[in-house]
C-alpha positions, 0 to 999 in steps of 0.5 A: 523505517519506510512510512506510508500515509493509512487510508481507510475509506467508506465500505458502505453505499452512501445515499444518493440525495443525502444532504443538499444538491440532490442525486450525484451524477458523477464521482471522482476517486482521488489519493485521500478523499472522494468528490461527487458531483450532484445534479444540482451543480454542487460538488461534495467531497470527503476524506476516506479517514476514519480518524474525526481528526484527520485533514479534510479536503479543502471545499471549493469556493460556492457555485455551481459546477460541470465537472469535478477530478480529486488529485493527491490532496487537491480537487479541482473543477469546471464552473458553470463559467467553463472556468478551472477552478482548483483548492488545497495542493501542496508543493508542486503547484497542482492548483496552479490552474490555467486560465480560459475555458475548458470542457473536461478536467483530471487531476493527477498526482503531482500534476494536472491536466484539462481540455479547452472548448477549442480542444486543445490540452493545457497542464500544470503542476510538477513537470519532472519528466515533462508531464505538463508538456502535451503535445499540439492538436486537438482532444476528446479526453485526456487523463493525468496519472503519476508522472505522464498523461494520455489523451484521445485525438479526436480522430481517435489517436492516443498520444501520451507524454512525461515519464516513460522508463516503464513504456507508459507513455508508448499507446497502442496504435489505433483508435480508441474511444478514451483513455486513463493513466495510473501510476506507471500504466495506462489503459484504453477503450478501443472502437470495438470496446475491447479494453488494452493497457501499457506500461508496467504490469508487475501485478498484472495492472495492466492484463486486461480482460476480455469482453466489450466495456463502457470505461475503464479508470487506472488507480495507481497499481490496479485497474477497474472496468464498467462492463457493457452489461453495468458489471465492474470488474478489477484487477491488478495489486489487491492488498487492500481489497481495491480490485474487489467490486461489489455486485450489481449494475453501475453507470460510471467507475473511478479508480483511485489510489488504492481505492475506488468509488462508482456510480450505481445505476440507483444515482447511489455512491459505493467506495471500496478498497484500503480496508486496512487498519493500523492497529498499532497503537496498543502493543502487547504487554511484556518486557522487550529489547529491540523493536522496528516500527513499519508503516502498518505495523511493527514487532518486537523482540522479547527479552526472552527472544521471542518476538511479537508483532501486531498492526496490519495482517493483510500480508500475514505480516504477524503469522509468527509461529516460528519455533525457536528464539530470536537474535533480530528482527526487522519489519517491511512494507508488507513482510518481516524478516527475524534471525535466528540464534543460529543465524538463519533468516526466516521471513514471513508475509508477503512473497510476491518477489521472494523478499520472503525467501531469503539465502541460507547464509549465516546473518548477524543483521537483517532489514526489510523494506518495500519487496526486498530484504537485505542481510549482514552476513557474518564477515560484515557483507550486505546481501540483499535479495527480493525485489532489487530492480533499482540497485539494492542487490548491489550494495557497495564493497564495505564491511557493514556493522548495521543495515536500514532499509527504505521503500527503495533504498538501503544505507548501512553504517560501516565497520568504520563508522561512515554511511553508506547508501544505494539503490534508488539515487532519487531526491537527494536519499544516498546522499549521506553526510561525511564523518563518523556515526553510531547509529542510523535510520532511514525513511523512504525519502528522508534518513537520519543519523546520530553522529559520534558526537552524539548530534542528529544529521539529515538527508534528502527530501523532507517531507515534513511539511508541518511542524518543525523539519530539523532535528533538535539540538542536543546530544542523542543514542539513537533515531527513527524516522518516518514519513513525516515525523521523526524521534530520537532518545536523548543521551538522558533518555528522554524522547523528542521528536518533530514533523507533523503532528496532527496525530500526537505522534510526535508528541511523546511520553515523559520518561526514560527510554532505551529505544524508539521507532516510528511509523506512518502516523504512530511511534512506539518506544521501549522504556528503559524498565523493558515496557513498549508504550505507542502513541499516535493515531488512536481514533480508527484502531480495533483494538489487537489481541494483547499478546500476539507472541510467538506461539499464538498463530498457526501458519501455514498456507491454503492448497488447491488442486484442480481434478481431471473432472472439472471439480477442485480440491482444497487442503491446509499446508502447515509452515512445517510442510505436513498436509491437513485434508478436510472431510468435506474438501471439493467444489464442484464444476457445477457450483453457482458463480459467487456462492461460497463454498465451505469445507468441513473442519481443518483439524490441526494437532486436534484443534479445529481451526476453521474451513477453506471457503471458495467460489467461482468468479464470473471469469472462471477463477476459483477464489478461496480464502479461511473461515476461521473457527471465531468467524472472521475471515482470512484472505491470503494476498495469492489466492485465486486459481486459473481455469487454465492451470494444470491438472492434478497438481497441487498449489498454494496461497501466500502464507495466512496466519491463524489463532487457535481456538480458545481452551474451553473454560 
């Protein structure tokens, strides 16, 4: 039930002396919107949101200003006074600015930071693991990520503080020209412009390439780079396409969350990244039982067992093409798990941590959340597995009826009617009430329960900052929590909900329903006639095929292999195991840098899906992807080979789905 805010930014150069303020001179990424500042000393900022009514950034008072840093829902900026001046926030503070002169400023998640004129660095905002506390002396720079900050001495030196459970508040030792913090990492730029990073490196946010570089900016779990040459290079997490740069020469990068915005050298503004698109407000047509509603997408169980899913495919979250009928099925970030009638779990998406991957027990429930599943095996154990790092593999002794699971978390409802909750112990979320409960959900920081009596009771951190933040009163069967938004079905069958609504999506539709779920900023509900109705942000979808069941992807997975003489090999691997080899299937070391090579047809029980594309990045990986027979291409989460792996062995890319062509008339 995790739910995570949409982003969707500009893909597109904006034009560089557009509107008033002339040419932008500097560019700065923040969680949600992006801010430039123009030659003229005007800052113009913009929400990444397609959706036209999507909050806008809060603009800063008229002026002119020298430099400008967009945090996580705040901007703040230095006047032509040298004075801080900062708008928007929330409840921690952020624009709590400081007063005096400054010459440098980086707004960070929760918290910001900013040089004076005298060199000495002042911050402000949240200070749970100290990140507001910097250290005396005097700076160059400094730089503000989630929960710690870094900065460069003027003799060179880092010295970083806050939070540091993951080594990013250890620098390197040496002498650095500047530095920039993520989420849980942090990179700088050496004397002799060689690029290093510390702290968390999961996905490789912090293996740094070689070659001499002009910057270097850490977005929350990704890195990008402006080479010597003006070239960009990323790397790290790519769900979104963040560490995919666009070609040419630049002259300033700025990492945002899961996005990035630069600076040509032509003065214009190119962002890219969170291509993603919800796509979940038009379910399929049909007759359904159950459902489970994640941030980006959502499945549902058929009457006839089946299950479809629709929304967000950049993990191959819907490649469902699994034979067979379905007792359960329940939805993550980024991956969905389903239980078979005999019991089995099979997973499909991403498989980054084996969360995928799951025991060959026998299940009677099964819950996914952010890299992890968990399952109810048969005698009423919990069995989790995937990425457990806080707790979640040790679920407690109890028999279990149910499970849910959150972005880091897990609660079940035992065989007695009490909850139970583990893994990440943070702001209050296992924290479960006494008594005893008929149903559950739990969301990433705030869970829900319906007591025996048939009352709502929450805990932990609401993060329903508009609209109503308690449940209503009453008495109800069930509940779906969200991010910011919850509902529940009344004992009349009626819905209601509460939280934000800015996107309608706790505003539901009369009738009578049997079940509701909800997303980040969507909610989906099973009316008590088996229909799925959905409403919430409509604005920014593309609109889904109708009916995505069971049988109408192919999965399976695109194989590579490098030759003994330079060349490599490629071949689709159906999710049965049997090898399909186009005719035309090598890439020659010869092949020009950034050229797309294209297989001939990949023909499965003799249908042509579509052809393996692939090419050569300039640090000598090979990318490849699938070009599919309707001409949209697929990218696979895994899908680039090392110019050091091995010889004559073949490997494959995380798991893709496939719609067969259509029957001719």
């Amino acid at each position: 039930m995790i739910a995570v805010l949409v982003l969707a930014l500009l893909s597109a150069d904006a034009a560089a002396d557009e509107g008033a303020g002339g040419h932008a001179v500097a560019v700065s990424a923040g969680g949600a919107h992006n801010c430039v500042l123009t030659a003229s000393g005007a800052v113009r900022c913009w929400t990444g949101w397609i959706d036209p009514r999507a909050p806008q950034p809060e603009v800063l008072p008229a002026g002119r200003y020298r430099a400008v840093s967009a945090g996580n829902g705040f901007t703040c900026a230095i006047d032509d006074l040298d004075e801080l001046v900062c708008v928007g926030g929330g409840l921690s503070k952020q624009t709590d600015a400081p007063q005096g002169r400054f010459k440098s400023v980086s707004a960070g998640v929760n918290h910001s930071c900013a040089v004076r004129l005298s060199g000495a660095v002042s911050c402000w905002g949240e200070d749970k693991w100290g990140e507001t506390n910097p250290p005396p002396g005097q700076f160059r720079s400094v730089s503000s990520g989630y929960d710690h900050s870094c900065a460069v001495k003027h003799s060179g030196e880092l010295r970083c503080w806050g939070a540091n459970h993951r080594g990013q508040s250890e620098p390197p030792i040496g002498r650095y020209l500047s530095v920039t913090s993520g989420n849980w990492h942090s990179c700088a730029v050496g004397e002799a412009h060689a690029v290093v990073c510390w702290g968390m490196n999961h996905v490789g946010q912090s293996d740094a390439p070689d070659g001499r570089f002009r910057s270097v900016s850490a977005g929350s779990i990704h890195t990008c780079a402006l080479r010597e040459s003006g070239a960009i290079i990323c790397w790290g997490l790519n769900d979104t396409g963040e560490t995919n740069a666009p070609d040419g020469t630049f002259q300033s990068i700025d990492a945002g969350a899961s996005h990035n915005c630069a600076l040509r050298t032509s003065a214009a503004v190119v962002c890219w990244g969170r291509e993603r698109d919800t796509r979940v407000t038009t379910p399929p047509d049909g007759a359904f039982r159950a459902l489970s509603a994640n941030a980006f997408h959502a499945c549902a169980e058929r009457e006839s067992g089946y299950v479809a899913c629709w929304g967000d495919n950049s993990q191959g979250q819907l490649a469902i093409a699994l034979p067979g009928r379905f007792q359960t099925v329940g939805t993550g970030v980024f991956h969905s798990c389903a239980i078979v009638e005999s019991g089995t779990v099979r997973c499909w998406g991403r498989d980054r941590d084996v969360e995928s991957t799951p025991p060959t027990d026998s299940f009677k429930d099964v819950t996914a959340g952010l890299g992890f599943s968990c399952g109810l095996a048969s005698d009423g154990a919990a069995i989790c597995w995937g990425d457990v790092i806080y707790g979640q593999g040790r679920p407690p002794s109890d028999r279990f009826s149910s499970l849910e699971a959150g972005k880091d978390h897990v609660c079940g409802l035992t065989e007695s009617g009490a909850v139970r909750c583990w893994g990440l112990d943070e702001l209050g979320r296992l924290d479960a009430p006494e008594g005893r409960f008929r149903s559950l959900s739990v969301g990433e920081m705030r869970s829900c329960a319906v007591r025996e009596s048939g009352e709502i009771v929450c805990w932990g951190w609401s993060w329903f900052e508009r609209g109503r933040t308690d449940p209503p009163s009453g008495r109800f069967r069930s509940v779906g929590v969200g991010s910011n938004h919850a509902c529940a079905v009344r004992e009349s069958g009626e819905l209601s909900c509460w939280g934000d609504d800015s996107f309608a999506q706790a505003t539901p539709p009369a009738g009578r329903f049997r079940a509701v779920d909800v997303g980040a900023l969507y909610s989906c509900a099973i009316r008590v006639t088996s229909e799925l109705v959905c409403w919430g942000n409509t604005d920014s979808v593309v609109r889904p095929p109708a009916d995505l069941a069971a049988d109408s992807l192919i999965v399976g997975r695109v194989i590579i292999r490098r030759l003994r003489d330079g060349s490599v090999e490629f071949g689709f691997r159906s999710s049965g195991g049997e090898q399909f080899l186009p005719t035309r299937r090598l890439l020659t070391q010869r092949a020009p840098v950034g050229r797309w090579f294209n297989s001939s047809a990949v023909v499965v029980n003799g249908k042509e899906l579509g052809r393996i594309s692939a090419r050569v990045l300039a640090d000598g990986r090979i990318e490849f992807s699938f070009l599919a027979s309707d001409g949209k291409r697929i990218l696979p989460w895994w899908r680039s080979l090392s110019p050091q792996s091995a010889v004559d062995v073949w490997l494959w890319s995380s798991e893709i789905g496939i719609a067969p062509p259509a029957a001719p008339d």
